[in-house]
C-alpha positions as CSV (number, residue, x, y, z in Angstrom):
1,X,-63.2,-73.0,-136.8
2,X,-60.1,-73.6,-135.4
3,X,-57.2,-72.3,-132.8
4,X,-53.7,-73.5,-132.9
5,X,-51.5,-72.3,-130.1
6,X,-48.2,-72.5,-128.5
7,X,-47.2,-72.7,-124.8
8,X,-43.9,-71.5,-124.3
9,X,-41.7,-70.7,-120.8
10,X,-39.6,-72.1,-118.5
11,X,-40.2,-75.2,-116.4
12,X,-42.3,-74.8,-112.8
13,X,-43.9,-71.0,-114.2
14,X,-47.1,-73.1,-114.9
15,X,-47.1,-73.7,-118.4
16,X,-48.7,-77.0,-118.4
17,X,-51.1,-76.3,-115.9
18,X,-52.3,-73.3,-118.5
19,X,-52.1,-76.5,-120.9
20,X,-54.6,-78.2,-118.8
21,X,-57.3,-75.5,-118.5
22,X,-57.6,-75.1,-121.8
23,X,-57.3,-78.6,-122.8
24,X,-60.4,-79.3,-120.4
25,X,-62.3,-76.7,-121.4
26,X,-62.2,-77.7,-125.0
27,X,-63.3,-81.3,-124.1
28,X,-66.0,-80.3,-122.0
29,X,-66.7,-77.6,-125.2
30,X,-67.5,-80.8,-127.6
31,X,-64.0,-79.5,-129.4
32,X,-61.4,-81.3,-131.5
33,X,-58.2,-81.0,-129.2
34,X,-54.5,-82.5,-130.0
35,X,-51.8,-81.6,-128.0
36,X,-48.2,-82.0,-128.7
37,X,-45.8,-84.0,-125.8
38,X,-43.5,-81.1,-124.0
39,X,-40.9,-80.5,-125.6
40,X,-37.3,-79.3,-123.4
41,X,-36.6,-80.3,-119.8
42,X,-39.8,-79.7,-118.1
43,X,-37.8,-79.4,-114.8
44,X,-38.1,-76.3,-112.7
45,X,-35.4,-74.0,-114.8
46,X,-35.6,-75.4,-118.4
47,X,-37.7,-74.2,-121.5
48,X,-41.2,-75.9,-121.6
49,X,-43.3,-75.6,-125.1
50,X,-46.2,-77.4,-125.8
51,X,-49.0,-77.7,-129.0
52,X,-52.5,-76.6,-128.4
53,X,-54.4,-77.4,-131.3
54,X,-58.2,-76.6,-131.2
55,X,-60.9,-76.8,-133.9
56,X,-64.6,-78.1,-134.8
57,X,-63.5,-79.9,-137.6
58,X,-61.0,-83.3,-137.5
59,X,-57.8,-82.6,-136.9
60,X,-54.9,-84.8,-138.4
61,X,-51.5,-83.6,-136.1
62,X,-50.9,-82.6,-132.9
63,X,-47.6,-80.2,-134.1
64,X,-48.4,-76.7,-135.4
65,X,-46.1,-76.2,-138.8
66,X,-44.1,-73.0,-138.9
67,X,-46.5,-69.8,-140.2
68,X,-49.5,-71.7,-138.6
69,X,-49.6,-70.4,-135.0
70,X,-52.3,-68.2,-134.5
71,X,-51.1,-67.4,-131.0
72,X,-48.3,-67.8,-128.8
73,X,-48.7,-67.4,-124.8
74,X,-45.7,-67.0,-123.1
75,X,-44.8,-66.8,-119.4
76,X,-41.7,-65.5,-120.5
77,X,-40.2,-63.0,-123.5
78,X,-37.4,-64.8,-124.6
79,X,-39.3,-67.6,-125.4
80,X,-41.8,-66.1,-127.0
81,X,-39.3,-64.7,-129.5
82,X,-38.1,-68.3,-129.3
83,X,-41.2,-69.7,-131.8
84,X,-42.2,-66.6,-133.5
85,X,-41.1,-68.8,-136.9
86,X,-44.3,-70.6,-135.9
87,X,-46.8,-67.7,-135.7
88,X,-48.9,-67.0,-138.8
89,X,-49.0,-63.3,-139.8
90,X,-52.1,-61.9,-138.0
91,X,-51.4,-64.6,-135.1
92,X,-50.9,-62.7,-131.5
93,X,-47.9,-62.9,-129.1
94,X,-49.5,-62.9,-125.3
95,X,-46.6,-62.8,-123.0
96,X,-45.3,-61.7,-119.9
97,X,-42.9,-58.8,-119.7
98,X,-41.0,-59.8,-116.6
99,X,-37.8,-62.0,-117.9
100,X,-36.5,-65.1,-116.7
101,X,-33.3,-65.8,-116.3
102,X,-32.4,-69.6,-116.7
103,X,-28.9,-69.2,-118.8
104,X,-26.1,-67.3,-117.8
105,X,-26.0,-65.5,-121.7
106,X,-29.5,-64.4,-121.7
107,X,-30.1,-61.4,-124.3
108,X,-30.4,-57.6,-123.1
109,X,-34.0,-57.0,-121.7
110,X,-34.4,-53.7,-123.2
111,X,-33.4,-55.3,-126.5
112,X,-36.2,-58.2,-126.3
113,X,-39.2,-55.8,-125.2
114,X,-38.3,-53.6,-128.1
115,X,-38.2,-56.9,-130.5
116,X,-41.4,-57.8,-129.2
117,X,-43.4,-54.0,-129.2
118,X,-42.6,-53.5,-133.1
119,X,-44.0,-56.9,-133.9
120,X,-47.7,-56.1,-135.1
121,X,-49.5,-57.9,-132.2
122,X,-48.5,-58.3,-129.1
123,X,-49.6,-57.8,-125.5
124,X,-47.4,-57.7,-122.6
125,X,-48.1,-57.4,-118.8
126,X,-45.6,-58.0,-116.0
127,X,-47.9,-60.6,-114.8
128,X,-45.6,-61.7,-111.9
129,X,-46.1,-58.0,-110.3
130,X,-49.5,-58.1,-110.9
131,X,-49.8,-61.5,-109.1
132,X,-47.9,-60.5,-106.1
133,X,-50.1,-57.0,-106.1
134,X,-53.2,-58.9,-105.6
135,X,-51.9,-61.4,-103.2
136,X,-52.1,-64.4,-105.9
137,X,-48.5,-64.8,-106.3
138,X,-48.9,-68.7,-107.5
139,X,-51.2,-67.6,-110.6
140,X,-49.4,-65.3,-112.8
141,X,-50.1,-68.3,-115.1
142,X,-53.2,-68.0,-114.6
143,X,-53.5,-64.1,-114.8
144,X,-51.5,-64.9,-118.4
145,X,-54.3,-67.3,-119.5
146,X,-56.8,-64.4,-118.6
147,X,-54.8,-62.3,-121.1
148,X,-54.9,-64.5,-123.6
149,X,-58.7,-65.3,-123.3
150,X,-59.3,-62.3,-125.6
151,X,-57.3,-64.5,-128.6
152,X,-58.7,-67.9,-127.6
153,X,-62.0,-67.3,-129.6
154,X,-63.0,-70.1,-130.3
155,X,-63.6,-70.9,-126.2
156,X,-65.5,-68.1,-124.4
157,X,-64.1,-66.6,-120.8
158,X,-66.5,-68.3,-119.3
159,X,-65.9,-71.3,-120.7
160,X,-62.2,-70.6,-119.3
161,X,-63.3,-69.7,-115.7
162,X,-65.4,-72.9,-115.8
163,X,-62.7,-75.1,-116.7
164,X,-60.4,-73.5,-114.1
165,X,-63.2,-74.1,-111.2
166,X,-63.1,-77.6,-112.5
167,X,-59.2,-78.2,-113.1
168,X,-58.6,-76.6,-109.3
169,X,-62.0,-78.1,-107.8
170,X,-60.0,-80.7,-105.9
171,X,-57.7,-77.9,-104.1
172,X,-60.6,-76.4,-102.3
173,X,-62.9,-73.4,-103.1
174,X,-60.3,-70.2,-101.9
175,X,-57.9,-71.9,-104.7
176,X,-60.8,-71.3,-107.3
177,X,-61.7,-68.2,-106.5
178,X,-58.3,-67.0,-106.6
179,X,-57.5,-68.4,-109.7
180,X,-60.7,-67.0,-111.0
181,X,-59.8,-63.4,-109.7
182,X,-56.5,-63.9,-111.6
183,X,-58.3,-64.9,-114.3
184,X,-60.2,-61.3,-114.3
185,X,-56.9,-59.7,-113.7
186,X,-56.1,-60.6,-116.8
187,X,-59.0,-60.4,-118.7
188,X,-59.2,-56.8,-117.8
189,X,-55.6,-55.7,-118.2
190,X,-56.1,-56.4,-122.2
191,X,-57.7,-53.6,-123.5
């Protein structure tokens, strides 16, 4: 079995800290894991992408080839579009719906969700609202990852929630729990 996935948004929306969970939750899963360096400006305002690759078996390259994705999670919808090249044909795009606007062209909104709803599988969420909704405004990423935990079968949720009690154990207990509820959030917002 394996999982390949890409990371995409914009730098300082949490991207690599989504990385992180799922990277140490593999580990601690007994999992074959490569990950791919971070590619852009990983400063607050530039596009981040990063290679998650994930399987039971050996694994030979830590960059997904084009077609091979077999998910994309995005904190943002422009860059989702971004690396659809690399998603396989029944591979899902998990992505915010909220845009961000780093670059003084950026495309028409309307014209990116309706790009994004007629491809074949996608889920959106404006994860940013929900965040501030619930009084978790610093884990959108987090409610994001919980979204994407429905796609990421080769982990178990609870093998997510563990790895983000572990990842934030250092930050105190409210930070995991709250992470945790985002987590849920998530979870439950995919149907």
């Amino acid at each position: 079995m394996k999982k390949d996935i890409i990371l995409a948004g914009v730098g300082g929306q949490g991207i690599l800290t989504i990385a992180t969970i799922i990277g140490e939750a593999a580990t601690t899963a007994g999992l074959n894991l490569k990950q791919a360096e971070v590619h852009g400006m990983s400063q607050r305002g530039g596009d981040v992408q990063s290679n998650l690759r994930l399987s039971t078996d050996l694994i030979h390259s830590d960059l997904i080839k084009q077609g091979a994705a077999d998910l994309i999670i995005s904190m943002e919808p422009m860059e989702a579009l971004r690396y659809l090249p690399y998603l396989n044909r029944e591979g899902w795009i998990v992505t915010s719906s909220h845009s961000f606007k780093n670059i003084p062209n950026y495309p028409d909104e309307d014209a990116l969700m309706q790009e994004l709803n007629a491809l074949p599988y996608v889920a959106t969420l404006p994860i940013e609202d929900v965040a501030k909704e619930n009084n978790l405004p610093k884990s959108a990423n987090v409610i994001l990852l919980g979204m994407a935990a429905k796609y990421i079968d080769i982990l178990t949720p609870e093998q997510l929630r563990e790895s983000i009690a572990r990842v934030f154990a250092s930050k105190g207990e409210k930070i995991v729990e709250a992470n945790q509820q985002a987590f849920d959030l998530g979870w439950n917002a995919v149907k």
